[in-house]
C-alpha positions as CSV (number, residue, x, y, z in Angstrom):
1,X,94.2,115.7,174.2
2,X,95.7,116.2,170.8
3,X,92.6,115.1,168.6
4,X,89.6,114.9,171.2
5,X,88.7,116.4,174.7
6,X,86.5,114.7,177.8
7,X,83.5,116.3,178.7
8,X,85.3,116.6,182.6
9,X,87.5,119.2,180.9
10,X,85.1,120.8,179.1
11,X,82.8,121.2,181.9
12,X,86.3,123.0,184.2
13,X,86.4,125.5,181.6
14,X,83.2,126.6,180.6
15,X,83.6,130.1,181.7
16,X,86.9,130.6,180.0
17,X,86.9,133.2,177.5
18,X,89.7,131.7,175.2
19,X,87.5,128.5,174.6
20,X,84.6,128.2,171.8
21,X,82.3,125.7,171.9
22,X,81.3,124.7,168.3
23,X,77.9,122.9,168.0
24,X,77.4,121.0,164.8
25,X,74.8,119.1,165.1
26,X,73.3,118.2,161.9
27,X,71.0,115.6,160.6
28,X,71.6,114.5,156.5
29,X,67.8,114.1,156.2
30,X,66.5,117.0,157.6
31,X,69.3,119.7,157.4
32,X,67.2,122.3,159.8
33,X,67.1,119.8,162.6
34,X,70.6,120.7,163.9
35,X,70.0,124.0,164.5
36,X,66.6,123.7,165.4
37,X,68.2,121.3,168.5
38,X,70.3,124.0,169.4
39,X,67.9,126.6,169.9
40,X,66.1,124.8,172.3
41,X,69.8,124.0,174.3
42,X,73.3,123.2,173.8
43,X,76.6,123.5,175.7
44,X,76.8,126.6,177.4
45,X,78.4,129.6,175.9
46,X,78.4,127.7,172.5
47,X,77.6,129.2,168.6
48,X,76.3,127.0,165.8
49,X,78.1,125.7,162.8
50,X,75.3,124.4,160.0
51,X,76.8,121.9,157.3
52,X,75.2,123.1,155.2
53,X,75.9,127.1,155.4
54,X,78.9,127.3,157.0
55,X,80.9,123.8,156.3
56,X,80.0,123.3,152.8
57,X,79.5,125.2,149.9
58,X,77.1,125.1,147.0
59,X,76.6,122.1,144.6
60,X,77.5,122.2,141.4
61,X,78.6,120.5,138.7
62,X,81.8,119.0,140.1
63,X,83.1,119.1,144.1
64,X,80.4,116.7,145.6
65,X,77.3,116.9,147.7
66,X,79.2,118.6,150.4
67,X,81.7,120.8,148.6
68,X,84.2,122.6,150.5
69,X,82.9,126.2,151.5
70,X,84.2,129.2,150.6
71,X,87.1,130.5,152.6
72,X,86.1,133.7,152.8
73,X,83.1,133.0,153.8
74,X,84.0,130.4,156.7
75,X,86.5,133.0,158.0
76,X,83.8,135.5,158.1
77,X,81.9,132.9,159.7
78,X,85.0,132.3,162.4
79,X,85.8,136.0,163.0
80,X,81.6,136.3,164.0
81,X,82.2,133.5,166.5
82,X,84.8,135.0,168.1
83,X,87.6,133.2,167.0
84,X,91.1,133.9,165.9
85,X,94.7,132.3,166.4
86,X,94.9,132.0,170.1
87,X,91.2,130.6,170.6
88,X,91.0,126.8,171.2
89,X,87.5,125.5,169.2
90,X,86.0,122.5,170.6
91,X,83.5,121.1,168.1
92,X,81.0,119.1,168.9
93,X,78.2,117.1,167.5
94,X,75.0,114.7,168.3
95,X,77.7,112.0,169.6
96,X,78.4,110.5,165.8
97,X,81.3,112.3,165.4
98,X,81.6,113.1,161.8
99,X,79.8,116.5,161.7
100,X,82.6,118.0,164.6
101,X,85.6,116.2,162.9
102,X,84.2,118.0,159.3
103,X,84.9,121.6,161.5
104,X,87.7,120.0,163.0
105,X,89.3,119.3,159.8
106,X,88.6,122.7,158.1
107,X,90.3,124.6,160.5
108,X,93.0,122.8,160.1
109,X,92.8,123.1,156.7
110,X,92.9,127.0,157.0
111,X,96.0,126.3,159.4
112,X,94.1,126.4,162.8
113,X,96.0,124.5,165.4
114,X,94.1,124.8,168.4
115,X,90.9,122.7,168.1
116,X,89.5,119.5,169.1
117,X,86.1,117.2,169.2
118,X,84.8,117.0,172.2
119,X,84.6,112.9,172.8
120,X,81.1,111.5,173.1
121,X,79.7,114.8,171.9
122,X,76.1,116.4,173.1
123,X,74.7,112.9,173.9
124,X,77.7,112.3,176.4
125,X,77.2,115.7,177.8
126,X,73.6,115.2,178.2
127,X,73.9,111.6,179.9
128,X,76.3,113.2,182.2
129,X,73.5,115.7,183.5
130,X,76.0,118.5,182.6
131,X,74.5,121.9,182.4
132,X,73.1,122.8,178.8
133,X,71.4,126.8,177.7
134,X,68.8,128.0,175.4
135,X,71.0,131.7,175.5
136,X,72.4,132.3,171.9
137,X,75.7,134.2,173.1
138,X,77.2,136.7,171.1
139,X,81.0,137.6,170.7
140,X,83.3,140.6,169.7
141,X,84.7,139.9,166.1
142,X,88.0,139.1,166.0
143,X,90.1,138.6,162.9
144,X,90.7,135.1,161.7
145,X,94.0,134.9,159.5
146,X,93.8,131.8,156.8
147,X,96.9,130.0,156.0
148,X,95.5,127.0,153.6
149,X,97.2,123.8,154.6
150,X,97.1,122.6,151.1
151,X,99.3,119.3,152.3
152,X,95.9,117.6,154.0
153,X,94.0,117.7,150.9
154,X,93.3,115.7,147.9
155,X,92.7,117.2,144.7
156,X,90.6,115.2,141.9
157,X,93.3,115.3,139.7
158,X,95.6,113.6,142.3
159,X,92.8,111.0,143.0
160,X,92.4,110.3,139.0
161,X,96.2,110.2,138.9
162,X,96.2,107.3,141.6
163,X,93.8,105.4,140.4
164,X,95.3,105.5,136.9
165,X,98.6,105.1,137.4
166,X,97.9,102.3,140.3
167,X,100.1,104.3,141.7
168,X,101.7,101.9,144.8
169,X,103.0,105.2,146.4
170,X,99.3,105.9,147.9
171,X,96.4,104.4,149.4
172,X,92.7,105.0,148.6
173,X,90.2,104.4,151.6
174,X,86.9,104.6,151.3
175,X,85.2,105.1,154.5
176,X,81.7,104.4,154.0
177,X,79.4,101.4,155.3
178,X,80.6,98.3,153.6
179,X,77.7,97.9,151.6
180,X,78.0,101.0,149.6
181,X,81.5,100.2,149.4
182,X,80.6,97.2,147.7
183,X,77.6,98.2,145.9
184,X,74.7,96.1,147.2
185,X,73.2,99.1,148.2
186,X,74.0,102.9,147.5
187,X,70.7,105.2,149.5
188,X,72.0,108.5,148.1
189,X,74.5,108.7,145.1
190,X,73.1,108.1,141.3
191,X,75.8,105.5,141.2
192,X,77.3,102.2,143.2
193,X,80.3,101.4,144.3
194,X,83.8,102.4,145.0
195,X,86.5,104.3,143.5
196,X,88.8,101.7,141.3
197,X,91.7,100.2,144.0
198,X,89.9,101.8,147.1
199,X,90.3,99.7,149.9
200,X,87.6,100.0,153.3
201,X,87.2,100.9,156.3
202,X,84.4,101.6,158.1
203,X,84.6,105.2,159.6
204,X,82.1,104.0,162.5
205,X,84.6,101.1,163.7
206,X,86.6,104.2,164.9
207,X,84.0,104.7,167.9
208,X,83.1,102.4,170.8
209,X,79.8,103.7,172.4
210,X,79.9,107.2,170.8
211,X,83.9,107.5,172.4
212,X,86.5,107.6,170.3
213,X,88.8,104.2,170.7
214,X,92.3,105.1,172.1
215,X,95.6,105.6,169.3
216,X,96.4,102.0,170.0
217,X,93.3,100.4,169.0
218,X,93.3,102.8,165.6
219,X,96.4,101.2,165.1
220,X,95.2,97.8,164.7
221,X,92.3,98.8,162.6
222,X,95.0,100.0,160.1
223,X,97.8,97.7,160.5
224,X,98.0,96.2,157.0
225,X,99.0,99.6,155.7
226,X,102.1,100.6,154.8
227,X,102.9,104.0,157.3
228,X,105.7,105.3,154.6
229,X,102.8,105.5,151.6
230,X,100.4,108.7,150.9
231,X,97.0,107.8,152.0
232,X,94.1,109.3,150.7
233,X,90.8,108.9,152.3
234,X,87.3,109.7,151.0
235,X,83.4,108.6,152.1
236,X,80.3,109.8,149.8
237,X,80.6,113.6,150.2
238,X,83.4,114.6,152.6
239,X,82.1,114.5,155.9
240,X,82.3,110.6,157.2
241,X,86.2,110.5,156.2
242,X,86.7,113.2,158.4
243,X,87.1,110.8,161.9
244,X,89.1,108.3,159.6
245,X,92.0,110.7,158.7
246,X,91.6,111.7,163.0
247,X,92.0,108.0,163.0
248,X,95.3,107.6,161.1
249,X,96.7,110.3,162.3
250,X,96.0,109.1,165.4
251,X,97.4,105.6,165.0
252,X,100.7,107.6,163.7
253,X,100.4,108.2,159.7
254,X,102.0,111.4,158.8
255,X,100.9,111.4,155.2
256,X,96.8,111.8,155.2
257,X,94.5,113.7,153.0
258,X,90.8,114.2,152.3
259,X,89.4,113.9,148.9
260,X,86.7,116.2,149.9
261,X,84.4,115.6,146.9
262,X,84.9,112.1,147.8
263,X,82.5,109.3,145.3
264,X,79.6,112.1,144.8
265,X,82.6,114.5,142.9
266,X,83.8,111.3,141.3
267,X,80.9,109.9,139.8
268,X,80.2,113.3,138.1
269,X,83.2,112.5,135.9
270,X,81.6,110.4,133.2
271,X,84.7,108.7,131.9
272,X,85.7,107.3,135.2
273,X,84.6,104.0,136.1
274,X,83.5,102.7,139.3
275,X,83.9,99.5,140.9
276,X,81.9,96.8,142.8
277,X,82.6,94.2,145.1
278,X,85.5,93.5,146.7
């Protein structure tokens, strides 16, 4: 239980007050779909997280397609919910996992302990006949205290230094789909490619079915890196990297970040260079 919950357990605690369900559905092509899903039903008892209004921030110049939000504004966000130190947040998504570990990650960026995806997400729920609600619930606020974790994420400037310094002390990992990594193909960014020295791997080779694969299988997917070196992972925009550092701290690597503007903040930099193929 220390990254992801079954739905078994979910399902025995529904009606316990000190859990919050955290839908975050989302879809990158159509960003009302998500919330347009949950209104018509979702886990019982649960509250909506949007990526776009309440996990990211505004675009701008630099910080990405998906930058991170504002603090003040998430808190306000958790504190609506319901939320504060002693409530455990299971966060959940349409079964891909990455939009539930982008929540999961925040709050433990703002030094939330108690929170974890639910495994399989809405699609396992839903396959299991489980009991879903169109009620939109509403909570007493209660305050939410931030204490940034700055330790789990990468700044630019520590990414540029890495990459020009090829510094051996850390690892870059780029988590999206190989191609893109590689530069045959790149759907979304004005650019193709990788960040110079990135390594891959694939944030979806994490999952088996929708489930998450158990610490020892993690293990093997990263076993040609060195456990005692800083890694750093990043995808296009933030969100996909999010099950890979679940993933190596789940195959036991104490030193993960997230470069949250990932290859859409990078390529905004003019003077770095990107590279293709292997």
């Amino acid at each position: 239980m220390k990254y992801f919950v079954d739905k078994e357990w979910v399902l025995d605690r529904l009606d316990d007050g000190n859990i919050r369900m955290a839908d975050c559905r989302y879809n990158l092509s159509s960003s009302d779909d998500g919330y347009e899903s949950y209104l018509k039903d979702h886990i019982p008892g649960a509250v909506y997280f949007h990526l776009g209004k309440d996990l990211a921030g505004p675009v701008l110049v630099h910080g990405g397609r998906h930058p991170l939000p504002d603090l003040e504004k998430l808190r306000g966000s958790l504190q609506k919910a319901g939320i504060n130190k002693d409530t455990t947040v299971i966060a959940y998504d349409g079964g891909e996992g990455a939009f539930a570990a982008r929540l999961w990650w925040l709050l433990k960026y703002v030094g939330h302990e108690n929170v974890f995806v639910l495994d399989g997400g809405y699609k396992g729920w839903i396959d299991s006949e489980f009991p879903v609600s169109s009620e939109i619930p509403t909570y007493q606020k209660k305050d939410f205290d931030i204490k940034v974790n700055e330790g789990i994420l990468a700044s630019y400037e520590e990414v540029k230094k890495a990459v020009n310094d090829k510094d051996e002390a850390s690892i870059l990992i780029d988590s999206r789909d190989c191609k893109r990594y590689l530069g045959i193909e790149e759907p979304i960014d004005r650019k193709a490619g990788h960040i110079p020295g990135a390594i891959n791997k694939v944030w979806s080779e994490g999952y088996e079915q929708g489930f998450f694969k158990p610490s020892e299988e993690q293990e093997k997917r990263f076993t040609d890196l060195d456990k005692n070196k800083q890694i750093i992972v990043y995808c296009g925009s933030g969100i996909t990297a999010t099950p890979n550092f679940i993933a190596l701290k789940a195959a036991g690597f104490e030193n993960v970040k997230l470069y949250a503007g990932s290859f859409s903040d990078w390529i905004t930099y003019d003077e770095n260079d990107v590279e293709t193929g292997e």
